[in-house]
C-alpha positions in Angstrom: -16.0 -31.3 -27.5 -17.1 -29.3 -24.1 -14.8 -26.5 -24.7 -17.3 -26.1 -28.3 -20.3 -26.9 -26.9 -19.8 -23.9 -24.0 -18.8 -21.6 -27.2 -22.1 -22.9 -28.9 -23.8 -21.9 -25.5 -22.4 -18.6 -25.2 -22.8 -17.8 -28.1 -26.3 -18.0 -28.7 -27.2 -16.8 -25.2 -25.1 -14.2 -25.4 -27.0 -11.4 -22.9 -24.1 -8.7 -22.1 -24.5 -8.8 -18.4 -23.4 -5.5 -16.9 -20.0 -5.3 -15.7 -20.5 -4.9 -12.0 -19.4 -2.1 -10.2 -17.3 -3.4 -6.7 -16.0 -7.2 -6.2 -14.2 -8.9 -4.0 -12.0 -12.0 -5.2 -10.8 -14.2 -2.6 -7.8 -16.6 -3.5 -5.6 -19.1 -1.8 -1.9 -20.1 -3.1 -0.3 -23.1 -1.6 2.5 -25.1 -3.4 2.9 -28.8 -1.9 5.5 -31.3 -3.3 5.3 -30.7 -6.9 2.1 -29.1 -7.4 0.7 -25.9 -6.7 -2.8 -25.2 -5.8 -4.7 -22.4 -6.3 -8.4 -21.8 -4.8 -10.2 -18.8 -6.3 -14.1 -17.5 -5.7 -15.0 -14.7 -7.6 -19.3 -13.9 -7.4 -20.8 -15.3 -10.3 -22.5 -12.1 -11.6 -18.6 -11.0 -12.6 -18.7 -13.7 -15.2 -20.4 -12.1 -18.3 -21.4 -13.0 -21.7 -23.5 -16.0 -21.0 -27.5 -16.2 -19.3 -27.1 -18.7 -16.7 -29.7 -21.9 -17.3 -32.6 -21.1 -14.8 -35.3 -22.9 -13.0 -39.4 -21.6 -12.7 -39.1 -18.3 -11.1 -35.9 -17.3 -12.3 -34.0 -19.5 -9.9 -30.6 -21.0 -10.9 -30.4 -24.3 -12.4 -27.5 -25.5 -10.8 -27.6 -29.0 -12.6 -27.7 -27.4 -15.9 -24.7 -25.1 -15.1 -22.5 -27.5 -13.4 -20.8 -28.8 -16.8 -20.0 -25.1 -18.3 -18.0 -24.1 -15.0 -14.8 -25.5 -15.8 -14.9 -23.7 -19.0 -15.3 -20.7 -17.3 -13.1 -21.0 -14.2 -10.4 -21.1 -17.5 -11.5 -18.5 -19.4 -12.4 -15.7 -16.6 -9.8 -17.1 -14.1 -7.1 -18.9 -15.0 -6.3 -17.9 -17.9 -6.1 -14.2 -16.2 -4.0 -14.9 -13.4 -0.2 -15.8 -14.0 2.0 -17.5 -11.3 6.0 -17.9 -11.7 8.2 -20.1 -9.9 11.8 -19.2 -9.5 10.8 -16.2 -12.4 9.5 -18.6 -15.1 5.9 -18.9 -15.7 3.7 -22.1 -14.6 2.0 -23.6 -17.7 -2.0 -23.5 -17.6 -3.5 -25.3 -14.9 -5.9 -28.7 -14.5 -9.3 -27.3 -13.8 -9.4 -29.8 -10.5 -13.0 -28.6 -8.8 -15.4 -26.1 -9.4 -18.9 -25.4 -7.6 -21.4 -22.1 -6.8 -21.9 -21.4 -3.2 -24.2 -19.2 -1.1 -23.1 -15.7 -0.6 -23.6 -17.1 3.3 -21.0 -19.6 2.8 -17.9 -18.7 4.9 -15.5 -21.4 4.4 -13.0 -19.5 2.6 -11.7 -18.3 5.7 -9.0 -20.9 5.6 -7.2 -22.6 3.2 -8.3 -26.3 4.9 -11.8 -25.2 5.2 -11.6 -23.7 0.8 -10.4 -27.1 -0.3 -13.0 -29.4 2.1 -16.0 -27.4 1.0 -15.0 -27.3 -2.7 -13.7 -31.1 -3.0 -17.2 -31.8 -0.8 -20.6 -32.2 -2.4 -22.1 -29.4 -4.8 -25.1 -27.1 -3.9 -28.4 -28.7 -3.8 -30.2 -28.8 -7.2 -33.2 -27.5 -5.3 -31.9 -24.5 -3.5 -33.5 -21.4 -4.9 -31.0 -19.3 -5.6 -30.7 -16.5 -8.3 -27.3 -16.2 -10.8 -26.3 -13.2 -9.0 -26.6 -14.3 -5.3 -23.6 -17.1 -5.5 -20.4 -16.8 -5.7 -18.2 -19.0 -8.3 -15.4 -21.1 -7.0 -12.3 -23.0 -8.2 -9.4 -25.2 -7.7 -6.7 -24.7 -10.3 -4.0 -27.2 -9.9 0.0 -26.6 -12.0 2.9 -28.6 -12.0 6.0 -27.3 -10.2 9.8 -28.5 -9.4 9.6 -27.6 -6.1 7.1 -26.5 -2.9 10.4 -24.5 -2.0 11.1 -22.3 -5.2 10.2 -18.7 -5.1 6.5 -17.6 -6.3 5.0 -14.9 -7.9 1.8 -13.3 -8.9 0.0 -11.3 -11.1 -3.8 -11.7 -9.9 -5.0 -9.8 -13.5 -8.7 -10.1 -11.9 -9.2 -6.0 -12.6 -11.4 -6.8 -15.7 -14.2 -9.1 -13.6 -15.6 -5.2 -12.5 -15.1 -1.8 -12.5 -13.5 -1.8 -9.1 -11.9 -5.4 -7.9 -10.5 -6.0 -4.4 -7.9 -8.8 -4.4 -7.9 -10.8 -1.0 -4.8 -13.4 -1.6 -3.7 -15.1 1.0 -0.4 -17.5 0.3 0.5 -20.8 2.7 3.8 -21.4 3.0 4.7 -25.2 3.4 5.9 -25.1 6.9 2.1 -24.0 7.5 2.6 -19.9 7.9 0.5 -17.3 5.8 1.2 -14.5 4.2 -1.7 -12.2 3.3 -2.3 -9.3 1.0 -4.8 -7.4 -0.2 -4.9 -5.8 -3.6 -6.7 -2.8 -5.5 -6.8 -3.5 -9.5 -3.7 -4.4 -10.8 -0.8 -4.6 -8.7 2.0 -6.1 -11.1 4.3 -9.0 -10.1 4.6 -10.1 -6.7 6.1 -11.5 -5.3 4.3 -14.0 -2.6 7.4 -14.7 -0.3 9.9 -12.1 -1.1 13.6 -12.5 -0.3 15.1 -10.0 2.0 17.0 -8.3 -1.4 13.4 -8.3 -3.4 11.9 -6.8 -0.1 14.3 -4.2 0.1 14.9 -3.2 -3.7 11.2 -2.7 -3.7 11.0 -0.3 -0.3 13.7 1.7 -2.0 12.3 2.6 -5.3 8.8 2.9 -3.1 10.8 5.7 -1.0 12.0 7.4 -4.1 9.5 7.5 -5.7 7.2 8.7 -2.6 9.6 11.9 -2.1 9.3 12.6 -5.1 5.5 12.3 -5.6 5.2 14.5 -2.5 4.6 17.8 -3.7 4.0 18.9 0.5 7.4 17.4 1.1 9.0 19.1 -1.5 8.4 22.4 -0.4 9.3 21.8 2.8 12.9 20.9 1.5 13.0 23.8 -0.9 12.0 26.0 2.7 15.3 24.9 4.0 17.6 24.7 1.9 16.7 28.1 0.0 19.6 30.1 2.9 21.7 26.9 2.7 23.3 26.2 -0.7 26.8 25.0 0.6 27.5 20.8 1.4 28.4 21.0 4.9 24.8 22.5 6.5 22.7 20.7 3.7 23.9 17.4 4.9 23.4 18.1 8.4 19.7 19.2 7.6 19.3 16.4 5.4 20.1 13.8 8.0 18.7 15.4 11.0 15.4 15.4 9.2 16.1 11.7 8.1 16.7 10.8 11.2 13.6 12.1 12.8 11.3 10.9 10.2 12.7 7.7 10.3 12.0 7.5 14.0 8.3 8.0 13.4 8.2 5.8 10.6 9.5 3.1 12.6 7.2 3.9 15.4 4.1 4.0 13.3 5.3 0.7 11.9 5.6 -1.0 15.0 1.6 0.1 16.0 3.4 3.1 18.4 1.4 6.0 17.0 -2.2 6.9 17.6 -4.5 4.9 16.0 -7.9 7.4 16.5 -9.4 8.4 13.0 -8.1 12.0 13.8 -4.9 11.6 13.8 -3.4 11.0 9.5 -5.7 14.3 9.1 -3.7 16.0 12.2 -0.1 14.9 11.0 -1.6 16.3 7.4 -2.5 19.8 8.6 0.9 19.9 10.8 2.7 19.3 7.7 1.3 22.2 6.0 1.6 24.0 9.0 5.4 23.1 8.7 5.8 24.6 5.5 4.1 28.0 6.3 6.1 28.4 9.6 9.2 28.0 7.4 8.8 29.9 4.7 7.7 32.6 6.9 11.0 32.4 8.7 13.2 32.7 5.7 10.9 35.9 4.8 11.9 37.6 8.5 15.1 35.7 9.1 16.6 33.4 7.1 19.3 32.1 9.4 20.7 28.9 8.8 22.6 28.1 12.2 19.4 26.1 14.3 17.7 24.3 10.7 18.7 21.2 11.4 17.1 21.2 14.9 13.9 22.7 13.1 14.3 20.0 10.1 14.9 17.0 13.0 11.5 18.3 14.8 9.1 18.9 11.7 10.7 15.7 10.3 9.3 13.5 13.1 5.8 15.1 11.9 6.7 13.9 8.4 7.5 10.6 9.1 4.1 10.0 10.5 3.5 11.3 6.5 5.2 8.8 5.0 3.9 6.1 7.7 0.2 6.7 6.2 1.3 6.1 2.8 3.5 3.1 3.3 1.0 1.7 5.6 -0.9 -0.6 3.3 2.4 -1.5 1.1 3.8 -2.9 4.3 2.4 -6.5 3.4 4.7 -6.9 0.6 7.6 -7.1 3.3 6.8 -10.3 4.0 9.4 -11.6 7.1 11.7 -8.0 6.3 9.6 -5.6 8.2 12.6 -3.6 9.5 14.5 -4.1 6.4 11.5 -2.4 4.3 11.1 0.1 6.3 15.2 1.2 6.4 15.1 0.6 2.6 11.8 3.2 2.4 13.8 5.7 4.1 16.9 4.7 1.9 14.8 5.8 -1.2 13.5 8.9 0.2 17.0 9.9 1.1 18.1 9.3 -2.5 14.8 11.0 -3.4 15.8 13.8 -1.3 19.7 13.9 -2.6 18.1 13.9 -6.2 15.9 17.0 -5.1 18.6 19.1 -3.5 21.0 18.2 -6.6 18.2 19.8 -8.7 17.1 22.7 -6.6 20.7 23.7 -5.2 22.0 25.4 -8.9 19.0 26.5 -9.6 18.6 28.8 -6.6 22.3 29.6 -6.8 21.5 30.4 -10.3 18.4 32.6 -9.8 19.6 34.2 -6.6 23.1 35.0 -9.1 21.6 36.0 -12.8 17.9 36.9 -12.1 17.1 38.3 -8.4 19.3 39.3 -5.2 19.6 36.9 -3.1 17.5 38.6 -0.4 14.6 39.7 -2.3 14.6 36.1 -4.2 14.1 34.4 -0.6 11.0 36.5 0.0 9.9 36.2 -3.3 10.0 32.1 -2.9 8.9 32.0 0.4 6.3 34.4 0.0 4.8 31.6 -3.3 5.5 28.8 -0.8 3.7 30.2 2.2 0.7 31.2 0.5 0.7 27.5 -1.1 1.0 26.2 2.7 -1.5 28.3 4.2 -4.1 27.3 1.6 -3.5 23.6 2.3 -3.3 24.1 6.0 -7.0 25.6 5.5 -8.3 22.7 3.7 -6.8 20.3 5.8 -8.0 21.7 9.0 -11.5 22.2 7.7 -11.1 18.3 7.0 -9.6 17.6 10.7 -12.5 19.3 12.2 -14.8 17.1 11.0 -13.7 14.4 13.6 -14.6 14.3 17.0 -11.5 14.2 19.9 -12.5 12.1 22.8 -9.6 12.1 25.6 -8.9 8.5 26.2 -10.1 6.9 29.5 -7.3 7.7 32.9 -6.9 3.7 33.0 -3.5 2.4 33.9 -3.1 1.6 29.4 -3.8 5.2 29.0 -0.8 5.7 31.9 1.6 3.5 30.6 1.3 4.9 27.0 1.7 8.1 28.0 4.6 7.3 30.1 6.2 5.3 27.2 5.5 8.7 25.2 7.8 10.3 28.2 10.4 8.4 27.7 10.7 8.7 24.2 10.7 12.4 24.5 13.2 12.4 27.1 15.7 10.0 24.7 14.9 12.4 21.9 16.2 15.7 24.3 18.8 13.9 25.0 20.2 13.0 21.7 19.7 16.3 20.4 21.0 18.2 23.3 24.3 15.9 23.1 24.4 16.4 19.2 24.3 20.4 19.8 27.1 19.9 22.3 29.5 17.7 19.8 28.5 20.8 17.0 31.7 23.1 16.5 30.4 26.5 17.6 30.4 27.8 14.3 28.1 25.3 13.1 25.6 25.9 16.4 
């Protein structure tokens, strides 16, 4: 009989609120014995379709509005979100609390604080407040076999506004949290992945990333255009595997520059990496030092890949180094599907349609101009940013001592590669 009575309501009150342009949603997860909570507070003026009851002077009537928000925390929440334990999905929830809060209210920071202020007393009947200065939370409780299955989510909040921020945060039952952060729809995720969900995920991420990367690209075409045999490609594959995984790594582990200057630096080296190639297979396309050229342009390009893996890093979970070998694992594969392409093709072209020669310049000459006009734009952008030299303090020493050392390792290891290199291949 409520459920008709809040159709009844909407119905005739119907007012078509506009949908509102940029939301946060804030959400807690925790699965204890055999029930799973979830909190959820969303701002009220996402919840459309219905005029809120109001007091003189437009103020909320939080009395009148009290007995409708169950209905709602199912219609615009619940019924939008879908949670899975060990793969199967949880049947609807028990609506188990529901409330408005001021937009100063800040006990969503934790999950104990969430579930105290929304199992606590309601706002005060007389607190002038207007519809769309509150936010709207919720306690959703389902039934599950186990607080140790495996979870998963699909938050499906993306319709509450044009542009919805997800903030999830999900308590594990020994007490840790895992947090992510979501933009629209992210699909199914999982909240604690495995370390084979982790690293399935990282390597279709990697594969698809090389492939996505139309800068990367180019720079592989730039070296292997003089190289078309399987001996030298795989060396120049792995050296610059190696170096970008390096960087990666580094990046990952909070060893890179963190100033606002530096992604559009690495960006305008990259394209600077793909002119200075493709201008040396235009005056002299030798392949016998490309792998030490592909190892040092690919510790620029793992810095690349570091800025776009950076915020898909939460969905390691407890695999960070496992994510980030799998990453590099799919850009390999990436990489081995690119060359598999681009290798007959050249030998192809350089065979039936131009000498091989004049087909180099030719390519490098399309490349290059590409190159240059990114490595324009890109340092137009990096000038924007102001370089301040850090501060001679004895952090600034032992960074840049640390930075020493890892030069000095890297010299080493390729000076002691060139040396086990048969002479034919130096």
């Amino acid at each position: 009989m409520r459920f008709i009575a809040f159709i009844a309501i909407c119905g005739a009150a119907a007012s078509g609120h506009d949908i509102p342009g940029d939301i946060t949603v804030h959400a807690f997860v925790k699965p204890s014995g055999q029930r799973l909570q979830l909190l959820a507070r969303v701002p009220l003026k996402a919840i459309r379709d219905l005029d809120f009851p109001e007091r003189e002077r437009g103020y909320l009537d939080v009395s009148r509005l009290a007995p409708l928000l169950p209905d709602l925390a199912t219609l615009w929440i619940s019924d939008s979100v879908e949670l899975y334990e060990n793969g199967v999905r949880l049947a609807g929830p028990r609506v188990a609390a529901t409330r408005v809060s001021l937009e100063s209210d800040k006990s969503f920071a934790s999950f104990g604080q969430a579930l105290e202020h929304l199992t606590g007393p309601r706002l005060a009947d007389s607190e002038n407040v207007l519809w769309n200065q509150v936010w709207f939370d919720a306690l959703f409780e389902y039934p599950i076999r186990s607080e140790g299955s495996a979870f998963s989510i699909r938050p499906g909040m993306e319709g509450l506004a044009t542009r919805v921020v997800t903030v999830l945060r999900f308590v594990l039952p020994g007490g840790a949290v895992r947090a992510y952060e979501f933009l629209g729809d992210p699909g199914l995720v999982p909240l604690d992945p495995s370390l084979s969900q982790a690293a399935a995920r990282f390597v279709a991420l990697g594969f698809h990333h090389i492939l996505d990367g139309a800068d990367h690209l180019l720079f592989l075409l730039c070296l292997v255009i003089p190289l078309r045999r399987f001996r030298p490609l795989i060396l120049v594959v792995t050296a610059f595997t190696l170096a970008h995984s390096i960087t990666l790594i580094a990046s990952a582990y909070d060893l890179a520059p963190g100033a606002l200057w530096f992604p559009p630096l690495i960006e305008a080296l990259i394209a600077m990496s793909i002119v200075y190639m493709a201008l040396e297979n235009i005056v002299a396309a030798s392949a016998g030092h490309r792998w030490m050229i592909a190892f040092a342009f690919g510790l620029v390009h793992g810095f690349g890949f570091s800025f776009a893996l950076r915020e898909r890093l939460q969905f390691a979970g407890s695999h960070l180094l496992v994510s980030l070998l799998s990453f590099n694992i799919g850009v390999e594969l990436g990489q081995l599907l690119a060359l598999a392409i681009l290798v007959p093709l050249l030998g192809a072209l350089f065979r039936f349609v131009v000498a091989e020669r004049m087909g180099t310049i030719l390519l490098s000459a399309l490349v290059a101009h590409t190159g240059w006009h990114w490595m324009l734009e890109r340092w137009e952008l990096l000038r924007r940013y102001k370089f301040a030299w850090p501060p001679m303090d004895a952090a600034f020493l032992a960074a840049a001592l640390r930075c020493a050392m890892w030069a000095a390792i890297l010299a080493g290891a390729l000076w002691a590669i060139r040396r086990m290199l048969p002479e034919r291949s130096r």
